[in-house]
C-alpha positions in Angstrom: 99.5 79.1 105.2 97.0 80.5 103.2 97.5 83.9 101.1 96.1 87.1 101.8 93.8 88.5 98.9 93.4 92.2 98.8 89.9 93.5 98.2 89.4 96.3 94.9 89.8 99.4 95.8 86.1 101.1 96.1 84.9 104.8 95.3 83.7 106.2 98.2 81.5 108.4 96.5 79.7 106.0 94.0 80.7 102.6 95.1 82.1 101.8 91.9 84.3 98.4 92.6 87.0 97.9 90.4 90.6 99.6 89.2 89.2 100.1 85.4 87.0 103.0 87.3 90.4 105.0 88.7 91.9 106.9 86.0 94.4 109.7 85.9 93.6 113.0 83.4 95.7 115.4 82.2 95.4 119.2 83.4 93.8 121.5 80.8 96.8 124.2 82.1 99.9 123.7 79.9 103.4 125.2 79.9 105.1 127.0 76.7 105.8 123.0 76.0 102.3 122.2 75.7 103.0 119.8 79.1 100.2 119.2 81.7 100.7 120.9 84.8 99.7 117.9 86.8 97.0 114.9 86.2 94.0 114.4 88.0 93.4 110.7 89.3 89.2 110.3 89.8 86.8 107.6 89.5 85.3 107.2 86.2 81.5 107.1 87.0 81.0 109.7 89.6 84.1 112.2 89.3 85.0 111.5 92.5 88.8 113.4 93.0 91.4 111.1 94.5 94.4 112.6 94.3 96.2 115.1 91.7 99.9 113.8 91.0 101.9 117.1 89.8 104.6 117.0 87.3 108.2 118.8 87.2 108.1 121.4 84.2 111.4 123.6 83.0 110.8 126.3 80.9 114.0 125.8 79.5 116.8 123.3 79.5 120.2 123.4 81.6 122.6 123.6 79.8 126.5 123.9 81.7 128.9 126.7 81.3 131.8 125.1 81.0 133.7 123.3 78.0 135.6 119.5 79.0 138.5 119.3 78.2 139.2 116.7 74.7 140.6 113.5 75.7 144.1 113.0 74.8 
């Protein structure tokens, strides 16, 4: 059996072949935490816009109301 080889993913804009041409970017919007808001994932040569992967931000952390109890 022979294997299957997968072809490089190509721009459909440019017809840039290759992964070294997708890359992600941060979002110039920031929380109070200086966090991206979500990245951008584009082709390198043209721009082309892929996909934009958003992130989770908390503005602050969650912390419980209750005390447990000391072991004995």
């Amino acid at each position: 059996m022979t294997e299957r080889q997968i072809a490089p993913p190509k721009c459909p804009s440019c017809a840039q072949i290759g992964l070294e041409y997708i890359v992600s970017s941060p979002s110039k919007e920031r929380s109070r935490a200086k966090q991206p808001w979500f990245y951008v994932v584009h082709c390198a040569a043209c721009g082309h816009v892929y996909n934009t992967i958003s992130k989770h931000n908390f503005s602050q952390p969650v912390t419980p109301n209750f005390v447990l109890p000391k072991p004995s």
